[in-house]
C-alpha positions as CSV (number, residue, x, y, z in Angstrom):
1,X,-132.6,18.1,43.2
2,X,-134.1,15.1,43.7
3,X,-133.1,13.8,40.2
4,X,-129.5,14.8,40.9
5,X,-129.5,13.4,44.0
6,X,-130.8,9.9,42.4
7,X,-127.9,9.8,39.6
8,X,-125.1,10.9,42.1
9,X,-126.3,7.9,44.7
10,X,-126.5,5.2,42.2
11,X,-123.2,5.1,41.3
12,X,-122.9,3.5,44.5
13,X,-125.5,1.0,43.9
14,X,-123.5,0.0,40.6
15,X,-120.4,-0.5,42.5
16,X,-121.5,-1.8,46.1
17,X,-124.4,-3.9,45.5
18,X,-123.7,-7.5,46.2
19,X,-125.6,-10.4,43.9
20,X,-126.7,-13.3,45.2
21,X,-124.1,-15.5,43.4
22,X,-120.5,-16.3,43.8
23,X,-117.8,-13.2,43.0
24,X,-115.9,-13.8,40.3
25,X,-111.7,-12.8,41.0
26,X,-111.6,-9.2,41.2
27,X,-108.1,-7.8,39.3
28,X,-106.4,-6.0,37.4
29,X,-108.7,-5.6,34.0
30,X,-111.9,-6.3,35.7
31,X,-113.9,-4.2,34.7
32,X,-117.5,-2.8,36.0
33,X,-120.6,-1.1,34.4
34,X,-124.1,0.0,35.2
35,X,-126.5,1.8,33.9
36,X,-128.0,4.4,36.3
37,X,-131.8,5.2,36.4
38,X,-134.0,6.7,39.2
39,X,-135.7,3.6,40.3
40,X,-132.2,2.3,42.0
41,X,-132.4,5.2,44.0
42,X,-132.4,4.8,47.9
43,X,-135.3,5.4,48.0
44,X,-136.7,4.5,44.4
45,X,-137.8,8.3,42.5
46,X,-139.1,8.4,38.9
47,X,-137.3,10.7,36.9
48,X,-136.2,11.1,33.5
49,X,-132.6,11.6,34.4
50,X,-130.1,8.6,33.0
51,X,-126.5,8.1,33.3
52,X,-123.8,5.5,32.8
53,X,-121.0,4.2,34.6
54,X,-117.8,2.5,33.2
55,X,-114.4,1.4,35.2
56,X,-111.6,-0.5,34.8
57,X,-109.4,-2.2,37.6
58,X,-105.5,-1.5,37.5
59,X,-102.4,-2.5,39.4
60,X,-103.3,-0.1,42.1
61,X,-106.2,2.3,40.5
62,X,-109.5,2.5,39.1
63,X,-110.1,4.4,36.0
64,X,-113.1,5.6,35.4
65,X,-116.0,7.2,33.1
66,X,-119.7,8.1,34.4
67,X,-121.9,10.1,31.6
68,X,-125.2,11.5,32.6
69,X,-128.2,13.6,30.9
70,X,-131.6,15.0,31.9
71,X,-130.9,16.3,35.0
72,X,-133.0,19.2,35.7
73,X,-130.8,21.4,38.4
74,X,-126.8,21.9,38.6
75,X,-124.9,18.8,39.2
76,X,-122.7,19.8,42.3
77,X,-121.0,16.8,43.2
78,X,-120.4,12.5,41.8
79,X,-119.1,10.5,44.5
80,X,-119.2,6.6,45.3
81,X,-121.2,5.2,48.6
82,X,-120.0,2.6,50.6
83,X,-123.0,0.1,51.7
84,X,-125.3,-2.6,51.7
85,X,-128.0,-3.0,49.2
86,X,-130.8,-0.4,49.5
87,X,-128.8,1.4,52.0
88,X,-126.9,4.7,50.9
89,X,-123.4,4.7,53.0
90,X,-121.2,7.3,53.4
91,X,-118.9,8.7,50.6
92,X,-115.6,6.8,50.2
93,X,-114.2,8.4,46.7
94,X,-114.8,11.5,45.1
95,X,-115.4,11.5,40.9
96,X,-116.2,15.2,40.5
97,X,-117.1,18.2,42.9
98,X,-115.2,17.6,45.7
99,X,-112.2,15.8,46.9
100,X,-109.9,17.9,45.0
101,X,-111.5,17.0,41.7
102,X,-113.0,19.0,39.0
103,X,-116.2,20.9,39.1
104,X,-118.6,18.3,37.2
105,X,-120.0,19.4,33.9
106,X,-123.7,20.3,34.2
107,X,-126.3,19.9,33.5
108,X,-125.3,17.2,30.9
109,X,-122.0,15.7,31.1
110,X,-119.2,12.8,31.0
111,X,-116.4,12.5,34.2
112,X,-113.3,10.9,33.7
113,X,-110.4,10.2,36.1
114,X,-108.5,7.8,38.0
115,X,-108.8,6.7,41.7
116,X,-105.7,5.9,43.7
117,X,-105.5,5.2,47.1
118,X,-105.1,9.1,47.8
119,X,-108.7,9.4,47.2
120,X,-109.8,7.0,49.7
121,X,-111.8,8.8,52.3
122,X,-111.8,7.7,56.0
123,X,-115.0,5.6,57.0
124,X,-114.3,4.3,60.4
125,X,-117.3,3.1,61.3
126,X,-117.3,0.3,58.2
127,X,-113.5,-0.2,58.8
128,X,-111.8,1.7,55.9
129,X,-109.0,3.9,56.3
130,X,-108.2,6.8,54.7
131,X,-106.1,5.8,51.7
132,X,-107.1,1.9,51.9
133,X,-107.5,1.2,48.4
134,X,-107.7,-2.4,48.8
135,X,-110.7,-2.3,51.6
136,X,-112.5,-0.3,48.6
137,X,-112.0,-3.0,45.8
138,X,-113.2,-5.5,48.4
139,X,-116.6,-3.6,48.7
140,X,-116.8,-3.3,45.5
């Protein structure tokens, strides 16, 4: 569990953690990767379980990809964290497993879809609104 639990939470850590230098202009075409391993888990975890993320920034959505393999238990649910570095946030968007999306493929498997600003989940307490697309690009 602790494996899937590790690949689910890093997709956050792809999309949310800040580097130290300057952001480049986020728009339209930007795009974002990351590869997902256990060690950028909150907390670290060894595990062999490995995954990768893909998305690309439209007018007003994000199209996505996330693969992953060598999870040892069901994958139930892919979602993205808002939060600061090292600090796993609560769920603002859905990719599989809830939210109205597809069951996620298990235990090996690729996710595709779009996000629009319907996915946006309410998370008052860091200041984004249900359906605030533009708050989520900004944490990203």
């Amino acid at each position: 569990m602790k494996s899937l639990t590790a690949l689910l939470l890093l997709t956050s850590v792809l999309l949310l953690a800040a580097p130290a230098a300057p952001q480049p202009v986020v728009g339209p075409g930007s795009v974002f990767r990351a590869v997902l391993t256990g060690p950028q888990e909150t907390p670290a975890i060894l595990s062999e379980a490995t995954g990768r993320f893909r998305a690309e920034l439209g007018d007003s959505s994000l199209t996505y990809e996330l693969s992953y393999s060598g999870l040892p238990t069901q994958v139930m649910v892919a979602h993205i964290h808002i939060g600061q570095r090292n600090v796993a946030g609560a769920v603002a968007v859905f990719l599989c497993g809830g939210g109205g999306r597809a069951d996620c493929p298990s235990p090996d498997g690729t996710v595709t879809g779009t996000i629009t600003a319907a996915d946006v989940l309410a998370i008052p307490a860091q200041e984004l609104d249900a359906g605030d697309f533009a708050t989520l690009l900004h944490a990203m």
